[in-house]
N, C-alpha and C positions, 0 to 999 in steps of 0.2 A: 523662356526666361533666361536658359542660359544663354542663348544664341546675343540677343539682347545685351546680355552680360560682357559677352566677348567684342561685342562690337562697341560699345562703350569704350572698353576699358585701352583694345587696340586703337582706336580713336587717341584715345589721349595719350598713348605712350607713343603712337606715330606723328603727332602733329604738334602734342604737348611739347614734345623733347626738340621738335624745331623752334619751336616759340622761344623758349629756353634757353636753344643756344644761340638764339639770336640776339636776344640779351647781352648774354655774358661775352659777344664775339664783338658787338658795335656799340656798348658802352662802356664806363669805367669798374663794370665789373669783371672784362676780361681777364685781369691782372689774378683772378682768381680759379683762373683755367688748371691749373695744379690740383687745388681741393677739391674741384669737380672731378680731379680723376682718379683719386684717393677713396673721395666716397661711391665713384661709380665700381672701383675694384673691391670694396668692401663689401658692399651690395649685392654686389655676382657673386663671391666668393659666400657669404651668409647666403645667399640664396641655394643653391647650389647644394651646401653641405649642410644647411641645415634645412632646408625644408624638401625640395626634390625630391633630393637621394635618398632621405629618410623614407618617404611614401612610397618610393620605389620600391624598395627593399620589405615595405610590409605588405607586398602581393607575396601573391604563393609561388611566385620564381624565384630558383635556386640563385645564392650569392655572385657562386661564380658566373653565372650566366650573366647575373646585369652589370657586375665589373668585367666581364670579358667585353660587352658592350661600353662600359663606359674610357675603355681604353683603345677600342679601333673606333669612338665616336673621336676620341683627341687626338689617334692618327690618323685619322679621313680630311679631319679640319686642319691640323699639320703640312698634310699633300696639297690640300687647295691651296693653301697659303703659298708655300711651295712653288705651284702651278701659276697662281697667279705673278707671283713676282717675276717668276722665269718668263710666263707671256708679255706681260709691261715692261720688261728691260728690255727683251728682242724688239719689242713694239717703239718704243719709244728712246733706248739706246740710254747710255750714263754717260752725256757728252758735258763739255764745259755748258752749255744754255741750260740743263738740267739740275746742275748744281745751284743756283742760285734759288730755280723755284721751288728744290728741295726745302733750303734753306727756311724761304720764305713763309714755308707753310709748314713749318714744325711738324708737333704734333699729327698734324693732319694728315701726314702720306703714309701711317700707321693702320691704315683700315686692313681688317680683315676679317677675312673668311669664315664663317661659320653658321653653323646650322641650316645647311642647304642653300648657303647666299655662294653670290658671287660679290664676296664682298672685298675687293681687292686694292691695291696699292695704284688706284686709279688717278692720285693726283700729279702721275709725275710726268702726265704729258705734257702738250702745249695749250697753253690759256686758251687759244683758240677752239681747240677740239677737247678739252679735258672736263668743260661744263658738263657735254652729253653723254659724257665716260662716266661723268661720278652721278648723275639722275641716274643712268641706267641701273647702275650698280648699286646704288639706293634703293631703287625701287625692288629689284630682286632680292636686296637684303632685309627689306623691310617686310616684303611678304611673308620669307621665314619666319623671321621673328613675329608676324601674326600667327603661324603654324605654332612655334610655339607656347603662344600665349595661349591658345585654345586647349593645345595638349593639355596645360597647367586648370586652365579650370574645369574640363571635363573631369579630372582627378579628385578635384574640391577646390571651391568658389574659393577659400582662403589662400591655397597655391594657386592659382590665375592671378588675385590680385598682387601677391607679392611678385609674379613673374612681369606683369607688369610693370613694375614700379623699377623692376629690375632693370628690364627693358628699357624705361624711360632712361634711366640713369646713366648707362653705359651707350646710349645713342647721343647724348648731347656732344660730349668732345666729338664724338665722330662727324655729327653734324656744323660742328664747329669749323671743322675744317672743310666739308662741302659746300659751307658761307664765304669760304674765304676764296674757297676756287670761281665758285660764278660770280664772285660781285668785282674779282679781278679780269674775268672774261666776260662780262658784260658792262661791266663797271655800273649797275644798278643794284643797290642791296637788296631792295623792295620785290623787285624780281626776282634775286636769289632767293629770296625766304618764300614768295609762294613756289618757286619751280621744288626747292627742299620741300618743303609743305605738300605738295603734292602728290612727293614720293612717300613722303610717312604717310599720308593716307590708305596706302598700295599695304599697309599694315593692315586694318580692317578686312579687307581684301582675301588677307593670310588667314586671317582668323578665321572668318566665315566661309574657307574652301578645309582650315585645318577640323572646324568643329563638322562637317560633314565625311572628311576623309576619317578619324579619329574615333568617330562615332561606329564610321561603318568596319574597325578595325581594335572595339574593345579591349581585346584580351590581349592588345599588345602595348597596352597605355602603361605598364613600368617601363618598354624600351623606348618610348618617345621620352618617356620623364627623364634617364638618364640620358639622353640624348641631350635632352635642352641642357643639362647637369655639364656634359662633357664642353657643349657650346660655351657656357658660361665660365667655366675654368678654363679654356683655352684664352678666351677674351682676355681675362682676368690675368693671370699668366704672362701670358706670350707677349698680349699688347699692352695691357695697362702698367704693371709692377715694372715692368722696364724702363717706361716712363718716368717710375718716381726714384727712381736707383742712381739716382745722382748727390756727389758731396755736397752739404749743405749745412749750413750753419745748425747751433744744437734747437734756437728756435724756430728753425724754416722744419725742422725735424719732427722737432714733437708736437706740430701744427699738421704734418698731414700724418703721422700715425692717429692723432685726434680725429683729421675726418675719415680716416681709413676705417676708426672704431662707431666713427658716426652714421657710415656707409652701413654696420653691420646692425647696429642702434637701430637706425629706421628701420631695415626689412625687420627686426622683431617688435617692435613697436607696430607696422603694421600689420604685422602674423596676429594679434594680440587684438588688435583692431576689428579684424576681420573675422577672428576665430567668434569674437564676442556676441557676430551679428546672431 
């Protein structure tokens, strides 16, 4: 039943959060790319420290052991980030043709790293080759993120599904920007969103290899927890809050602190949901 569970739910945060951002990237809801990244940073962040880390911390591992962990989990995803940008600048150079398609894709060249992905600043090559940079890299990041959704419900069904939904949330912009990369190198959107779609399904994938690795490695399911903990505050962090750290009017202001609170809203609205089954 749990397997079932996991497979479900990886399903709909890998394929859900393509459908999603395809929406909000090719119609007149894009203009609303900002509050989607408000509430996805809210989201992660509520998840994270309220529900995670809590459950981590009530195995019978010492404090210090699972915050020692949860702080070389956000210098490990640090390095990669790191690692990653250092290999795509040598890879692909910061030349004047670069800046433009920086430009072009915002948000989007913001991917990264974390929770065992190679989830990297993959959009800044050439349209021509940078389609099969950001599938690969999809696909590898998506799998993680199956890992740790499974981590999450093998713990309890309540934390799976808020790791979920977590997941869901903080994968739209990023896939927003993987929409934006193939339907400029292939100039088909249709086709961008099944080759995305595809790669989120590489989520399910994660789940179903994380809920037999996890399984066979019980008694270390608080460091997978803080793990996913540290994954999600680095995102959160590093990638998203940066994002929103621009001057802005007092109403542009207190519109995404509102979905920043909205982002924390729902993950306990569905804690709440789910606790009740």
């Amino acid at each position: 039943m749990t397997l079932i569970a996991i497979t479900l739910a990886t399903l709909l945060a890998g394929i859900g959060s393509v459908w999603l951002a395809a929406v909000l990237s090719f119609g007149w809801l894009a203009r609303y790319t900002q509050h989607m990244l408000s509430l996805s940073a809210g989201a992660l962040m509520a998840t994270a420290f309220m529900h995670l880390l809590p459950e981590a911390f009530e195995s019978q591992i010492g404090a210090q052991a699972l915050f020692a962990t949860l702080l070389a989990g956000l210098l490990f995803f640090f390095l990669l980030d790191k690692a990653e940008l250092w290999h795509h600048g040598h890879e692909h150079g910061h030349g004047p043709q670069a800046e433009p398609e920086a430009a072009a894709h915002g948000s989007a060249q913001r991917h990264h790293t974390h929770a065992a992905h190679n989830h990297g600043h993959h959009h800044a090559g050439a349209p021509t080759s940078g389609g099969w940079a950001v599938l690969t890299g999809d696909s590898v990041h998506c799998f993680g993120d199956g890992i740790l959704i499974a981590s999450a419900f093998l713990a309890d069904t309540r934390l799976g599904v808020i790791a979920a939904l977590a997941v869901l949330a903080h994968e739209v912009p990023h896939h927003m920007g993987d929409l934006v990369v193939l339907r400029h190198s292939s100039g088909n959107h249709r086709a961008a969103i099944v080759k995305v779609s595809l790669a989120g399904a590489v989520t399910a994938l994660g789940g179903v290899t994380g809920y037999w690795l996890v399984e066979q490695l019980r008694d270390y399911l608080p460091y997978f927890l803080v793990v996913a903990s540290s994954s999600f505050v680095y995102v959160a962090l590093a990638d998203l809050i940066p994002q929103l750290q621009k001057r802005l009017s007092l109403r542009e202001t207190i519109a995404q602190i509102a979905w920043l609170l909205c982002g924390m809203g729902l993950v306990t609205v569905v804690s709440g949901l789910a606790h009740g089954r």
